[in-house]
C-alpha positions, -999 to 999 in steps of 0.1 A, spaced: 814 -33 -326 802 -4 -303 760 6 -309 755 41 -318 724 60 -309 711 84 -334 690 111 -323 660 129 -347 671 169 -350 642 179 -328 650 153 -300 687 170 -305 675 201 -303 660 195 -269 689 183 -253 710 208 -268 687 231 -249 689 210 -218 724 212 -218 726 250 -222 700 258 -195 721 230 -172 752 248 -179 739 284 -173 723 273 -138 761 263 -126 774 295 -140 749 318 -124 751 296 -91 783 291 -87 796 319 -69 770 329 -42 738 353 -43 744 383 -70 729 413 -68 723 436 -96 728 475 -84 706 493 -107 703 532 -112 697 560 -136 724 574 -151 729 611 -162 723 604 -201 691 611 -214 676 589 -237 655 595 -267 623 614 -260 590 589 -263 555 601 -266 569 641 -250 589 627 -222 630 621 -221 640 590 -199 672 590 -184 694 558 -196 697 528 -170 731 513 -154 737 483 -135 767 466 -120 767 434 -92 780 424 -63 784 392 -53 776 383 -17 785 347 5 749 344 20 715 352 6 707 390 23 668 389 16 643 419 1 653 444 28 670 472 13 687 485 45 707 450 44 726 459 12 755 484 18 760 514 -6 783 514 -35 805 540 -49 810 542 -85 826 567 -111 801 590 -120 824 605 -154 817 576 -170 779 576 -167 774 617 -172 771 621 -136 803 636 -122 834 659 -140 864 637 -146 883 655 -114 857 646 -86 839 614 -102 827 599 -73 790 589 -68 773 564 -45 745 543 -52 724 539 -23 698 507 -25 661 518 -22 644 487 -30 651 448 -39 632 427 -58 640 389 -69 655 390 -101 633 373 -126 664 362 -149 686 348 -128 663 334 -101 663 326 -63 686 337 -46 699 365 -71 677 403 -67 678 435 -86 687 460 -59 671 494 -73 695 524 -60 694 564 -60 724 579 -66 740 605 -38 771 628 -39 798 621 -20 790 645 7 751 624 10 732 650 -8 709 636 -37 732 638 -72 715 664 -96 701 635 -119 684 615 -88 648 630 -98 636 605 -76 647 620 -47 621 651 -47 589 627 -46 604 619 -7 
């Protein structure tokens, strides 16, 4: 006759939870460093306390080898700006150049949040890159 091993519903708990942060560590690890290309889109959000923020995007890359905080290391991205209310539907394309990286707190080491302007096509700052005029 084969011993079976109760467990209390807290100590279940616990592993349950073990189990889950185990998994999720695979999962996020498994396919090399990811980095989360985040930008401003051309939506604006509700106004708070007299000032409208614009909506934030994101979308990642995944890359072989770790690239560090330096944002020059990251290549830009294109994306389609239609679906974000940066572009018309005929000439959607925008590119997200990086600006800064920081080590995502989330994920963890090795994965960053690459923070990005947005350009036109032609290199010009897109019309909803505010950020752009502080340079």
């Amino acid at each position: 006759m084969a011993a079976t091993m109760r467990l209390s519903t807290k100590a279940q708990g616990r592993v349950g939870v073990t189990r889950c942060a185990r998994a999720l560590t695979v999962r996020v690890n498994a396919y090399g460093m990811k980095a989360e290309y985040v930008w401003a889109d051309g939506n604006e959000g509700r106004p708070e306390k007299g000032m409208i923020f614009n909506e934030m995007r994101s979308k990642t890359k995944v890359f072989d080898e770790p690239l560090g905080l330096d944002a020059s290391l990251y290549p830009d991205w294109s994306f389609d700006g239609s679906s974000t209310g940066q572009a018309a539907g005929n000439n959607s394309d925008c590119i997200l150049r990086p600006v800064r990286v920081i080590k995502d707190p989330i994920r963890g080491d090795p994965h960053v949040l690459v923070m990005c302007e947005v350009f036109a096509p032609d290199g010009t700052p897109h019309p909803t890159n505010t950020r752009s005029k502080l340079r």
